[in-house]
C-alpha positions in Angstrom: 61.2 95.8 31.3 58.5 95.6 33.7 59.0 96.4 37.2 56.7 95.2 40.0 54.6 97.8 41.7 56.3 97.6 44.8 59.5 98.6 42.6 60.3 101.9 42.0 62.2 103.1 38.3 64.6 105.5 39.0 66.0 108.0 36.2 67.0 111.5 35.4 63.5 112.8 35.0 60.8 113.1 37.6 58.0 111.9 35.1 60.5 108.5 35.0 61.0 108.7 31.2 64.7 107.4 29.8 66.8 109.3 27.8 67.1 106.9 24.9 69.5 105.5 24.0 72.2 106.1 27.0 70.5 106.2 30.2 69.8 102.9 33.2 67.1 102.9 35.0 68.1 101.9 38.8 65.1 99.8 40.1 64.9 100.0 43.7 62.2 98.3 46.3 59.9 101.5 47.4 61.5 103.1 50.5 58.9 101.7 53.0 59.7 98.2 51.5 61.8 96.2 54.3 60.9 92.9 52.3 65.2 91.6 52.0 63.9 89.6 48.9 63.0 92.9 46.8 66.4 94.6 48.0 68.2 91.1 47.3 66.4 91.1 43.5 67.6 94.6 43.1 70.9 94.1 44.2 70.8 91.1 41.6 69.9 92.6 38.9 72.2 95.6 39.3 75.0 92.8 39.4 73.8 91.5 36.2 73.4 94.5 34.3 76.9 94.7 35.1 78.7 91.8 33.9 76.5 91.8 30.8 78.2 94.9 30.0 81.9 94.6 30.9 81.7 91.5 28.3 80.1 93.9 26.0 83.3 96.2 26.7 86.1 93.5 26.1 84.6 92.3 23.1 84.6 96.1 21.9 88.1 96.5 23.0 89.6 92.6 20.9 89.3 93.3 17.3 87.8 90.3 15.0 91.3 90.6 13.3 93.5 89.6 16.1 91.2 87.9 18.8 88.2 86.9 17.1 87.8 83.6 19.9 88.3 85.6 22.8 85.9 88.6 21.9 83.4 86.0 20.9 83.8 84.4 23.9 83.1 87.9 25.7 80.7 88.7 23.9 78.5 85.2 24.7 79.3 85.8 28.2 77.4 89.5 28.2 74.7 87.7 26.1 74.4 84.9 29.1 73.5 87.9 31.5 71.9 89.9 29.4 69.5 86.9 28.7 68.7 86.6 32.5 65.0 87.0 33.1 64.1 90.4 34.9 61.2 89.8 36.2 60.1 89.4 40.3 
């Protein structure tokens, strides 16, 4: 994931490197941005991240076994999101 330059990555470490495999990045318009569209693509993508992985939680939470249609069906819906294109 490539951020514009007007986007800033936001993680743990000043430097901006991720601590693989667990941490999100929150990319954020630079504070002197007061463009709505970068703050609106932000917010967006924030939303997406988050769907794509509370159907990546309900498919871990219906066993094959028992609900094999339904955690299929989450886990197309995190892959719909997750396939979202990132880029601004």
């Amino acid at each position: 994931m490539h951020p514009s330059p007007e986007m800033v990555v936001h993680t743990r470490e000043p430097s901006g490197e991720l601590e693989q495999p667990f941490e999100k990045p929150v990319i954020l318009p630079r504070t002197e941005d007061r463009d709505p569209a970068g703050h609106a693509w932000a917010d967006a993508r924030f939303a997406t991240d988050i769907m794509a992985e509370h159907g990546l939680f309900f498919a871990l939470l219906m066993p094959p076994e028992v609900a094999n249609k339904e955690r299929t069906e989450a886990l197309e819906f995190a892959e719909s999101f997750s396939s979202v294109p990132r880029g601004r």
